[in-house]
N, C-alpha and C positions, 0 to 999 in steps of 0.2 A: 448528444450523450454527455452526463455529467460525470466527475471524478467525487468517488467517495472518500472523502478526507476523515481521517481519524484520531483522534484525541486519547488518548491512554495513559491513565494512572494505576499504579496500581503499589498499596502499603505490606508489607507481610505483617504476620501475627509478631508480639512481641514476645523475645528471648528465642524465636526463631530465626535460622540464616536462607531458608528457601520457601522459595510463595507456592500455596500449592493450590496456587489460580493461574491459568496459561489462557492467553490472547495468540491464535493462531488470523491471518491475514493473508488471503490471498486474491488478488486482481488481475485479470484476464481482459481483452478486449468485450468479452460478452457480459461479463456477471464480475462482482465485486463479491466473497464469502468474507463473514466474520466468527468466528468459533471463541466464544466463552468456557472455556469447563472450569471447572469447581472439586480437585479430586477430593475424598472423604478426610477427614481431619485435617492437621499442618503436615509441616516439615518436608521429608523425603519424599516419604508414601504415597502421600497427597501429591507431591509434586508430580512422579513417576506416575501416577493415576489419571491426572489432569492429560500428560502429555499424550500417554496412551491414548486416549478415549478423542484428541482432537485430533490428533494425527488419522486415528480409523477414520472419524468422521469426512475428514479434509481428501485424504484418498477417496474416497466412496463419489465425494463431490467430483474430483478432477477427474474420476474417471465414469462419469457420465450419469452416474444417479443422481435421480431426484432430492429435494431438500429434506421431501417428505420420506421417502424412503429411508433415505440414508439413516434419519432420525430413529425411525421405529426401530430399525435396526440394532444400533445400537444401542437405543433405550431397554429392548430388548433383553439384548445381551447382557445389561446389570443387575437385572435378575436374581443370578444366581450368590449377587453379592449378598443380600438377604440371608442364608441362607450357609454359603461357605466364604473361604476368605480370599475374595474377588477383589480386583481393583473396581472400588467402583469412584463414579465422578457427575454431577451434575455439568448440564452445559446449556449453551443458549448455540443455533445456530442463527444466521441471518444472512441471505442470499439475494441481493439486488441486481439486476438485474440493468442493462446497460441504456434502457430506458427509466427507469425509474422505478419500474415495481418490484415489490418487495416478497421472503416470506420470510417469518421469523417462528420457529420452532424451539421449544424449552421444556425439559426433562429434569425437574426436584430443582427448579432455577427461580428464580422473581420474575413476574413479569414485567418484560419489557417497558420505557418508555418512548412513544413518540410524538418527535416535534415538527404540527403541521402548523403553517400560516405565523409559524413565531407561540403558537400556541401548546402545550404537553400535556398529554393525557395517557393515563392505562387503556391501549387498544381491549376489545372483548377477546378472548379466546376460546378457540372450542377445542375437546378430548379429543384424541386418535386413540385407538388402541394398539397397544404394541406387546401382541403377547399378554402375558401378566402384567404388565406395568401401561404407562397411559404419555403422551407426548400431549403438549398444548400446542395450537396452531394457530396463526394469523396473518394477514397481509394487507396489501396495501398498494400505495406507490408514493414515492417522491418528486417534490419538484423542488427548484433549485434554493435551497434553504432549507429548506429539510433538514430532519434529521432521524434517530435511533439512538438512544440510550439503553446500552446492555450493561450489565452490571451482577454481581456473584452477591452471596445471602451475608456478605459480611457487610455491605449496605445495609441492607433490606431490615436486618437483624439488629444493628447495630442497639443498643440501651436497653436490651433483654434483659430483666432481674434488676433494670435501676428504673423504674416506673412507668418502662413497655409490656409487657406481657409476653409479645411476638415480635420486639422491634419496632422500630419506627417505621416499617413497614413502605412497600411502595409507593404507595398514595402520600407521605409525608415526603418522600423524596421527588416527587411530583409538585407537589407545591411549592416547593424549594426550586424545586429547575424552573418553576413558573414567574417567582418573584426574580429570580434573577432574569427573567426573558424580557420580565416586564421593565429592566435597568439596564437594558441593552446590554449585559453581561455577553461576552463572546464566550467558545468555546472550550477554551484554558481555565477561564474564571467559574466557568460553569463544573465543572470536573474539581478542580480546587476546592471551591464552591460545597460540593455534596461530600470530599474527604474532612474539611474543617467540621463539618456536621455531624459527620458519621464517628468523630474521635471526641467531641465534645458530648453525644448523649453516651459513647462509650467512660465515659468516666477518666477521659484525657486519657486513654491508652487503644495500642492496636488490638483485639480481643478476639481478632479471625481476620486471615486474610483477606484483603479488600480492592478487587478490583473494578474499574469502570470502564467502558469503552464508547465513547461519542463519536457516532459516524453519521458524517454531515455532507449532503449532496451539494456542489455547485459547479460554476463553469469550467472545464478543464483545460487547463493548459499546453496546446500539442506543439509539437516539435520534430519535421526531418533532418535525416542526417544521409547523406546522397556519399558513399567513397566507394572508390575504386569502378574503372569502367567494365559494361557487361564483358562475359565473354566472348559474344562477338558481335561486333559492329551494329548486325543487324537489328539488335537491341535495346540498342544508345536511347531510340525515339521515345522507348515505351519508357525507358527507366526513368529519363528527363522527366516525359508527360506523367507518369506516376508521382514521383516524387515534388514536381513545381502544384496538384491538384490537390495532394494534400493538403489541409488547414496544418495552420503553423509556423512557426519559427523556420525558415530555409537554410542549412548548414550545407556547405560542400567540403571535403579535405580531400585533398590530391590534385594536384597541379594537371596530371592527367585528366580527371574528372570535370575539373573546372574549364578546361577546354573541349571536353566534348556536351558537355552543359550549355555552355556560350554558344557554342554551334549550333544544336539542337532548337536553342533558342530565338536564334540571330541577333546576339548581340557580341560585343566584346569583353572581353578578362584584362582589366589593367592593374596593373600593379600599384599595389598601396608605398608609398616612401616608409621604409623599413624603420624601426625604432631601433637605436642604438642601447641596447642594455644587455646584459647577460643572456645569455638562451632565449634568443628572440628569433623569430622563423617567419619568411614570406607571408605577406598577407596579399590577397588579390581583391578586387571588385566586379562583379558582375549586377546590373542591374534586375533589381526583385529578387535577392538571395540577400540575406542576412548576415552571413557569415562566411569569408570565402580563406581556405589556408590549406596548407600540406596535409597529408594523407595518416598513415600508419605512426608515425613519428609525433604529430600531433595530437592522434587518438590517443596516444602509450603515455601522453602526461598528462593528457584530459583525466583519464585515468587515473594517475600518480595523486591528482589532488582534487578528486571529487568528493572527501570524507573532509577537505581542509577546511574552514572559514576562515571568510578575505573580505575586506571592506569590499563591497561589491562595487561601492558607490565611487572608488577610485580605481579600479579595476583597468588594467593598462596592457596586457597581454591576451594575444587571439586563443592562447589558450584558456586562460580565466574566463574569457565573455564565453568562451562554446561551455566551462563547465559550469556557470552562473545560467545559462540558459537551459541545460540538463537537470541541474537541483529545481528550476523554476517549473519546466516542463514536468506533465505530470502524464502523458502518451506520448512514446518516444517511439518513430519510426524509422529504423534503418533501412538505407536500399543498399546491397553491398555488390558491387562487380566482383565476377569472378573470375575476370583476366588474370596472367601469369604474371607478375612482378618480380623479375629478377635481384632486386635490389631489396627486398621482406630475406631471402636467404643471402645476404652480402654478408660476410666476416665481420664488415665493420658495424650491421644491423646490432648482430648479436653480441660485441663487444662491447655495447652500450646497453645489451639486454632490451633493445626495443622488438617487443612480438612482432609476428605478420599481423596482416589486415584481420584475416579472418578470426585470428586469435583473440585480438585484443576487442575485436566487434563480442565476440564469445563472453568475452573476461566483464567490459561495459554492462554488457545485458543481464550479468548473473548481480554485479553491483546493481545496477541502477534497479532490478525486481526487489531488491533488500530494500532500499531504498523507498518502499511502496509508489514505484514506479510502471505503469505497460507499457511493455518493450515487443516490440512486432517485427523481426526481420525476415526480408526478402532480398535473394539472391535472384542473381542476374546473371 
């Protein structure tokens, strides 16, 4: 399974304060969705339209409809904007899939590009009907390089009335992603790349809101995170053999943990020679675990500074390497025991405002999902 990395720019229109183009993003262990909408004009309206119409879409997905349904759906549904005064929104969706294949769905949107073998082209698309109106349809798959260029009509469009007709239209911004592929352009330069384009046939100004979105397939980065021991004994075996079988970066935090890991294992826990510096905390070693240190206490600052940047490269605390290794990981799985720890409700816990176990595993999972991270916990 690959991680779909994504690239995002996005300009609003000028003398306006809100883009009324919305990038929704959502990654799951099965599927990766990307939701483009485009709401009608600038400003507020447009924004409030956009968000509308991604949000319906985005629910529709999460809770178990098809790509293709979902779409007609809603395309559906904007209908009536024709008509009366409807939020309406153009959108692109695109739904991959945790092997690799794809489908990409688009309602009054450009079509898509994509990038196979290092190569960019306009896939073919076929009509659905949807009610009165019509969705375009296509798919595919990915392999690791790969990629998908989504993108709203303020591309597409861009140098209408200064010697385009229709814009510079998809097929020139395909050429454009080509000559850059052929210059070994990565994915920054490339997005960059297509905004410097799209403001220079506009006549050096923003003239509709412009957004891109490059979602690029490669090898993903995993990461467990093993605290707190099962609730009961009986369990220890499975949670170890779970958590050592996974691919990935090995984390343990809980001095309890680390001892029944060792166990489980047959090896030993020694202790690392402490560093003397301010708010410095136990570190242990177990052979074939990556990262060995205290529990809840250590979670609650991993936590505190996973938004920060630190030279990585000097990076001298057990909390830094577990959060350096969290930002790098891009499938994060916790295993969490669910033993009682009298010491998560201690006076002096919350004196210092450090959560329990479970909490702060909660508090992690909802950052690190922001983060365009998959976060998969299991209780023990």
């Amino acid at each position: 399974m690959n991680y779909i990395q994504s690239t995002i720019r996005q300009q609003i229109k000028d003398n306006k304060n809100v883009c009324g183009d919305v990038v929704l993003m959502e990654r799951t262990a099965e599927y990766t969705t990307a939701i483009l909408c485009d709401g009608i004009g600038s400003g507020i309206y447009a924004n409030i339209a956009a968000i509308a119409c991604g949000n319906r879409l985005l629910t529709h997905v999460k809770n178990g409809m098809s790509a293709q349904s979902a779409s007609c759906m809603v395309a559906s549904s904007m209908h009536k904007a024709r008509t009366e005064a409807f939020p309406f929104a153009a959108f692109t969706l695109v739904k991959i899939l945790k092997d690799g294949h794809y489908t990409i769905h688009t309602y009054e949107s450009p079509v898509p590009i994509v990038i196979k073998d290092s190569l960019a082209y306009l896939p073919a698309m076929i009509a659905l009907k949807a009610d009165q109106e019509f969705v375009m349809e296509t798919s595919g798959a990915l392999e690791n390089g790969d990629g998908i260029l989504i993108f709203s009509d303020g591309a597409s469009q861009a140098g209408m009335g200064r010697g385009y007709i229709m814009g510079i239209g998809e097929k020139r911004i395909c050429e454009s992603v080509n000559h850059m592929l052929d210059h070994n352009k990565g994915h920054d330069d490339i997005c960059d790349g297509i905004l410097k384009l799209v403001k220079e046939k506009s006549g050096g100004y923003w003239e509709d809101d412009t957004t891109l979105a490059l979602l690029n397939s490669r090898p993903k980065n995993s990461m467990v995170v093993m605290t707190g021991p099962p609730s009961s004994m009986s369990k220890d075996r499975e949670f170890v053999i779970k958590g050592t079988q996974l691919a990935g970066w090995k984390v343990v935090c809980g001095s309890s943990t680390a001892d029944l890991v060792a166990r489980e294992l047959g090896r030993s826990v020694e202790k690392k020679e402490r560093r003397h510096f301010y708010g410095s905390v136990p570190e242990y070693n177990i052979e074939g675990i990556d990262v060995v240190s205290e529990g809840a206490l250590v979670l609650n600052r991993v936590y505190n500074i996973l938004d920060e940047k630190f030279d990585e490269k000097n990076e001298f605390s057990v909390v830094e390497r577990i959060s350096s290794l969290l930002r790098k990981a891009d499938d994060i799985t916790f295993l969490v025991g669910n033993a009682y720890n009298n010491a998560h409700v201690a006076l002096s816990f919350k004196e210092i405002g450090v959560m329990p176990r479970h909490m702060i595993v909660k508090k992690l999972e909802t950052k690190l999902k922001e983060l365009g991270k998959i976060v998969t916990v299991y209780y023990y």
